[in-house]
C-alpha positions in Angstrom: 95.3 124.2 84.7 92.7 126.8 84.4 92.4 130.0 82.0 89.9 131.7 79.7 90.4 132.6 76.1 88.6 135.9 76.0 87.3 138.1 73.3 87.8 135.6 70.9 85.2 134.9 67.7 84.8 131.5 67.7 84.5 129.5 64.4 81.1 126.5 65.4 80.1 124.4 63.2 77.0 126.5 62.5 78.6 129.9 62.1 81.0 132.8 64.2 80.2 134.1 67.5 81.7 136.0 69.6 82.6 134.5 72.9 84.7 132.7 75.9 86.2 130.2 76.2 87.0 128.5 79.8 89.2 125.9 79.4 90.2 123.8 82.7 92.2 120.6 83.3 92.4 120.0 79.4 88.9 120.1 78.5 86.3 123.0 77.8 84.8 123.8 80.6 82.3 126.5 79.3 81.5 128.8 76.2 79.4 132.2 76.9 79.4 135.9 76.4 81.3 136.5 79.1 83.1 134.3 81.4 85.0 135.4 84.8 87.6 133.4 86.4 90.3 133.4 89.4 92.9 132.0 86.3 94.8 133.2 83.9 93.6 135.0 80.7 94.2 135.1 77.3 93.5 137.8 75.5 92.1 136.5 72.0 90.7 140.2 70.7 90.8 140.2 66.7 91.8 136.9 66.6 89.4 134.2 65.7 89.4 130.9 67.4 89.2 127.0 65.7 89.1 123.9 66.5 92.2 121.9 66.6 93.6 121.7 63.0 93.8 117.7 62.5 96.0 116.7 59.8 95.2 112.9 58.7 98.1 112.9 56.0 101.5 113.5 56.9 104.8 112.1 56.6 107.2 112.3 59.5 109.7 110.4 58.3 110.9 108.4 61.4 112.3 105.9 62.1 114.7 105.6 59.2 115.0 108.9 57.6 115.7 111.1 60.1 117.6 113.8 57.7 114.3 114.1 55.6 111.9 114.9 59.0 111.5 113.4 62.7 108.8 113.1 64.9 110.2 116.2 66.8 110.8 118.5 64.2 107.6 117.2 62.5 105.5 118.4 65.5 107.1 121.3 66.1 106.5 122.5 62.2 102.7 120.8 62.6 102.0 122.9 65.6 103.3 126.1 64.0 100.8 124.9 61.3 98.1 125.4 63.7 97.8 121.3 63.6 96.7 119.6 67.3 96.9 116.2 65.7 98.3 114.6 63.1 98.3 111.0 61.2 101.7 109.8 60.0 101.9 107.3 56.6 103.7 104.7 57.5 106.4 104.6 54.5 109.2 104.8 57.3 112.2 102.5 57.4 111.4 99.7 58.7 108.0 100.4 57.5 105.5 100.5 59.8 104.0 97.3 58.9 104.0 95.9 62.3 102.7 96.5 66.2 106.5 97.4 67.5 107.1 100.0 64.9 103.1 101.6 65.6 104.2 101.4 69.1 107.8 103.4 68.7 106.0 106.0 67.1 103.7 106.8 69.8 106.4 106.5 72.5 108.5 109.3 70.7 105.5 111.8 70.2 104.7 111.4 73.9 108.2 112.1 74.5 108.0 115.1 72.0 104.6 116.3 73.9 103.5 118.2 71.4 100.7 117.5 68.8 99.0 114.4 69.2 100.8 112.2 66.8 98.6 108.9 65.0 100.2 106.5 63.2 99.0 104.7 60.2 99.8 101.1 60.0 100.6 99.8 56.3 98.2 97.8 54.3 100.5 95.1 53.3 104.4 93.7 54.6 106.4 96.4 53.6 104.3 98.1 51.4 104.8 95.7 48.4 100.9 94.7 47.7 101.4 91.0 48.3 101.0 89.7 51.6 98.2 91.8 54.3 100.7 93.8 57.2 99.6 92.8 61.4 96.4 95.1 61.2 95.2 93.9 63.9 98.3 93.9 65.8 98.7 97.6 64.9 95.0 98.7 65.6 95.6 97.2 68.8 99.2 99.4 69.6 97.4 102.6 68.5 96.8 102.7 64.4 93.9 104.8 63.1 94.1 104.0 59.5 96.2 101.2 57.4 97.4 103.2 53.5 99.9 101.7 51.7 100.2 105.4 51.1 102.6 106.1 48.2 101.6 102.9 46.6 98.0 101.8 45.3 97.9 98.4 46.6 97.4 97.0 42.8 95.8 93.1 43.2 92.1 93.9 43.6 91.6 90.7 46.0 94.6 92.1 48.1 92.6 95.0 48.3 89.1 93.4 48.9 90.8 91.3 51.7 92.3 94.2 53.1 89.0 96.1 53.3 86.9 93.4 55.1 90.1 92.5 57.8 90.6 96.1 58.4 86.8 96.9 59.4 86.8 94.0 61.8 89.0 96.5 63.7 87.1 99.4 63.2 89.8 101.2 60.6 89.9 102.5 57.6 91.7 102.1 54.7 93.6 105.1 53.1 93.7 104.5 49.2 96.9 105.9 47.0 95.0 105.9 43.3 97.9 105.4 40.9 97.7 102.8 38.4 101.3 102.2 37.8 101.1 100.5 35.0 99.6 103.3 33.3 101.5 106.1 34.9 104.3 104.3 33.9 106.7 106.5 35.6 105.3 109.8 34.5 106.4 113.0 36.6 104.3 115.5 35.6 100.7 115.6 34.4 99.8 114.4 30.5 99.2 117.3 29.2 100.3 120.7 27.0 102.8 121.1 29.6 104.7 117.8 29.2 105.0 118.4 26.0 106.2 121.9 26.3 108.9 120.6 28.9 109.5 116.8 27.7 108.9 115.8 31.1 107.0 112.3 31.4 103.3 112.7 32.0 101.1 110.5 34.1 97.8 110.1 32.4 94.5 111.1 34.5 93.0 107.5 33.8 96.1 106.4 35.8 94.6 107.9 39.1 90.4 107.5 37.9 90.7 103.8 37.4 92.0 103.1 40.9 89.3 105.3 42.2 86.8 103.5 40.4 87.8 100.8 41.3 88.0 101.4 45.4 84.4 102.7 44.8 83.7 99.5 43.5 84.8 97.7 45.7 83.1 99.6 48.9 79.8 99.7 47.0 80.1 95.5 47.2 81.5 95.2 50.2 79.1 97.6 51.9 82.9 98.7 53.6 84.0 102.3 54.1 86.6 103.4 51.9 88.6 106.8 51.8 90.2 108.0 48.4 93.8 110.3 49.5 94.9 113.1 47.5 92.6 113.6 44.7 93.6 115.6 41.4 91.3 115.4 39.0 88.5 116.5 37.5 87.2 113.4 36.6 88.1 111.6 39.7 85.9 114.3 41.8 82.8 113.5 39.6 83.4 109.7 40.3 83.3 109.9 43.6 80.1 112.7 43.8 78.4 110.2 41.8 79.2 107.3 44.0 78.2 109.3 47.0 74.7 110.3 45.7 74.3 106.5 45.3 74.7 105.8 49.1 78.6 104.3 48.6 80.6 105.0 51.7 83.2 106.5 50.3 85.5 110.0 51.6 88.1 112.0 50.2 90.5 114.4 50.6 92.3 117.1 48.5 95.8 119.0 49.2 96.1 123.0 48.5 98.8 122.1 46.2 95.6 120.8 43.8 93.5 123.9 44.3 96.0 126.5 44.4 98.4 125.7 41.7 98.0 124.4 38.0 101.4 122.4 36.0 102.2 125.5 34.6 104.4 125.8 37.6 106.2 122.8 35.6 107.3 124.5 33.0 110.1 126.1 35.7 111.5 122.8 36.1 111.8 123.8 39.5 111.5 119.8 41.6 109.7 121.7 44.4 106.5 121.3 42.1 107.1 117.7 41.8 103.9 115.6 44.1 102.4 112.5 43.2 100.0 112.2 42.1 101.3 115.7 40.2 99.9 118.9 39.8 97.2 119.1 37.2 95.4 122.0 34.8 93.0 124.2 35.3 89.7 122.2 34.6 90.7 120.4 37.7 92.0 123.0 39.9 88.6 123.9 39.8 86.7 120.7 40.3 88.8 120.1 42.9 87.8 123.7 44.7 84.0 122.8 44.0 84.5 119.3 45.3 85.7 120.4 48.7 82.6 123.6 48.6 79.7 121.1 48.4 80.9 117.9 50.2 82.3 115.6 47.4 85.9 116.0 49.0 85.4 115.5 52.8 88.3 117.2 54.1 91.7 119.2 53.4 95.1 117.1 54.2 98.6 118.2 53.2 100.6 115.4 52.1 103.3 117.0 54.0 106.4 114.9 52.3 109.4 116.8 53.7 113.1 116.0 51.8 116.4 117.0 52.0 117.5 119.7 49.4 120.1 116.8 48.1 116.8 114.6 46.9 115.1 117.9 45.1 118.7 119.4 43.8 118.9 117.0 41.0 117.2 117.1 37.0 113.6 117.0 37.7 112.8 113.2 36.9 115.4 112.0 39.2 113.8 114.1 42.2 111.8 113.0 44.9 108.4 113.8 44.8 106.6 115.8 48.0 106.5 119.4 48.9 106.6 120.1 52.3 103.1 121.4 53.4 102.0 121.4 56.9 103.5 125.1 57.4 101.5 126.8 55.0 98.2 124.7 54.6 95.6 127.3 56.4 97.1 129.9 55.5 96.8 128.8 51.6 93.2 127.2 52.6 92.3 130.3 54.3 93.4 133.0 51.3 92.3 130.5 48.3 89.0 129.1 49.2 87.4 132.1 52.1 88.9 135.5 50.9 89.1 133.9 46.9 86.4 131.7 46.4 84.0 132.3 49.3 83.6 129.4 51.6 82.5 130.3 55.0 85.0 129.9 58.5 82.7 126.6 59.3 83.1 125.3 56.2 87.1 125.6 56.3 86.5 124.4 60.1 85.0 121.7 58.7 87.7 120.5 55.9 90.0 121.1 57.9 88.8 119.7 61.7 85.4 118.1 62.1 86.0 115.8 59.0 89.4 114.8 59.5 87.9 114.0 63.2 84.5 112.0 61.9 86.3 109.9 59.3 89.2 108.2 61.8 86.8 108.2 64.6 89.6 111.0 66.8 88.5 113.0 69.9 87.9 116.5 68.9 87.3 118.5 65.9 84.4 121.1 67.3 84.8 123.6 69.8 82.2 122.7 72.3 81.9 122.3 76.2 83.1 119.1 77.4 85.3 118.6 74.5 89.1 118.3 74.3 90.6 122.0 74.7 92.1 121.2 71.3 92.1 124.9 69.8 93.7 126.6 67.2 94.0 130.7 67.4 94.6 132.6 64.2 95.1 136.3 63.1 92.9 136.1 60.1 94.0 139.7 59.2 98.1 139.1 59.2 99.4 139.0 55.7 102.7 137.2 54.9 104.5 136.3 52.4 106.1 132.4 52.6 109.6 131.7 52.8 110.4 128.0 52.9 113.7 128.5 54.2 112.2 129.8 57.5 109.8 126.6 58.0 110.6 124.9 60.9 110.4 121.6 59.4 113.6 120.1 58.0 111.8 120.5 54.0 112.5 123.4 52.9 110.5 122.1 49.6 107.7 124.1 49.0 106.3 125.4 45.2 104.8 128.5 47.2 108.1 130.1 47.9 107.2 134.2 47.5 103.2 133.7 47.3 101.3 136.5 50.0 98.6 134.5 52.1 96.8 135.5 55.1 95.9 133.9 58.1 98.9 133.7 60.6 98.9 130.7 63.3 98.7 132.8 66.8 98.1 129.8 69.4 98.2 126.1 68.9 96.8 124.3 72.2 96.1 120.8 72.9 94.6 119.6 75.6 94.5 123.0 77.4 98.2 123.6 77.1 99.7 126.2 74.8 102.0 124.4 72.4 102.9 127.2 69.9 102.6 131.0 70.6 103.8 133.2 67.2 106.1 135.9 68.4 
């Protein structure tokens, strides 16, 4: 296989240029002005040209709940995202807590052949905090990360041992920050807004301690540690504190924290329920100023896809997730470039190269000799999102009727064309 993407302007890590691409037998081949060649071309003109979108938080949902999400119809939806690869949670059914379910998942997304799909292994046996999961077995069958995802694992010694097993292996572990104690089953943020609705709130301490205290714990340990889904304020400053101090820790943030605020609550629509939830507009912010000057490391979706029978019920009974991987660059793209500033490398960044760095995956940049993992987007195209056109089976997005920009033209992966918008 041998083309060239021409006319392109192609996001690098240290700015735009406009240039070709040459892309043969799944790798990049060459970049310059202007590239000739006996194959094929495509014609990128007004289109600009990223690397691969990696996604290292998702939920796909298989084996076991196959009516929420599947590995097929999770890829499909993560390459209309613009997503080359993505890392699954393990929270399946049974839970992928072990080498034989790490190795199913990777069977089926080579039989899918479309993103490059990498599981997660859980931190414990069946997610329950207690007793440390086969980490090695499952870093051995293909497992990038261990999380006990939805779930902070809450014995601190559980969580020391975890730490040190897991970088014998070279992985990382993926920190939920929920104290449930003090959540104590709270839906929505503490705040104005639960009172307004009578909703149960979930305190912000509930999700600082735990960070504090998996910052503490990597400061000790001298171990790597990486902080999912961060809401607040106060849990940014944490962790831009502990980084100025030389602790190895990374983070991640979701557009559903820098795009909304709970106000959205106040609809009672169960679309806006995520965990941890959506918070005010001190943090909104933080979160936004977090991901400009490094604090947060990277942009993730949380993409939690459910069936409209586990959102069509009163809003505490509801499952918590919105369905994300769809609509993430789009909402990156319009929030934090056309809104807030933040250069094309910068979102290339958040949203490839970090994602990349932190699991230690093959790609991330566009340069020669790298994987020809490449995502193509119409900056220009404005749209307006409609969740029950999403590919995925979750229809269950908060942004229903919101205009963004930035449409997904061409999702490849390792040279091939996996998505083509029509």
């Amino acid at each position: 296989m041998k083309y060239v993407i021409k006319n392109g302007s192609v996001v690098f890590k240290d700015g735009v240029k406009k240039c070709d691409i040459l892309v043969e037998d799944g790798r990049i081949a060459r970049i310059a002005e202007d590239i000739q060649s006996d194959g094929d071309v495509l014609n990128a003109e007004g289109l600009h040209v990223f690397p691969g979108l990696i996604d290292m938080h998702v939920h796909l949902r298989e084996p076991g709940f196959e009516g929420k999400e599947d590995i097929e119809s999770g890829s499909k939806a993560a390459v209309a995202g613009g997503f080359t690869q993505v890392c699954c949670m393990p929270n399946t059914n049974p839970v992928n807590d072990n080498a034989v379910v790490t190795t199913y998942i990777k069977y089926r997304a080579e039989q899918v052949g479309l993103c490059k799909v990498h599981p997660i292994g859980s931190i414990t046996k069946g997610e329950k905090g207690e007793e440390l999961a086969e980490i090695g077995k499952m870093a051995a069958a293909g497992a990038v990360a261990i999380s006990d995802d939805g779930r902070s694992v809450m014995d601190s010694k559980i969580m020391r041992l975890a730490m040190e097993y897991a970088s014998g292996f070279n992985l990382r572990c993926l920190a939920h920050c929920e104290d449930e104690n003090l959540a104590d089953g709270g839906v929505v943020n503490e705040g104005l807004n639960s009172t307004i609705t009578g909703l149960k709130g979930s305190i912000r301490a509930a999700e600082d301690i735990m960070i504090a205290r998996e910052i503490a714990l990597s400061e000790s340990l001298g171990i790597p540690v990486h902080i999912c889904h961060v809401s607040t304020y106060s849990g940014v400053e944490l962790i831009r504190s502990a980084k100025a101090r030389g602790v190895k820790v990374t983070a991640e943030s979701c557009p559903h924290y820098f795009c909304l605020t709970d106000d959205v609550v106040t609809s009672f629509d169960t679309y806006t329920k995520v965990n941890p939830p959506i918070r005010e507009e001190r943090d909104r912010l933080a979160v936004i100023e977090g991901l400009k000057d490094g604090t947060l490391d990277c942009i993730v979706t949380d993409h939690a896809p459910h069936s409209k029978k586990d959102k069509q019920v009163e809003y505490s009974l509801a499952a918590f997730g919105i369905s994300g991987i769809e609509t993430s660059f789009a909402l990156s793209y319009t929030k934090l470039v056309k809104e807030c500033g933040f250069t094309l490398s910068q979102l290339a960044r958040l949203m490839s190269a970090a994602p990349a760095a932190i699991l230690g995956l093959d790609g991330g940049t566009v340069e020669e000799g790298g994987a020809a993992d490449i995502t193509i987007a119409d900056l220009a195209a404005k749209y307006v999102i409609d969740g029950e056109k999403f590919i995925s089976k979750g229809k269950n997005t908060p942004f229903n009727g919101r205009e963004v920009y930035g449409k997904i033209a061409y999702t490849i992966v390792d040279g091939e064309i996996k998505y083509a918008a029509r």
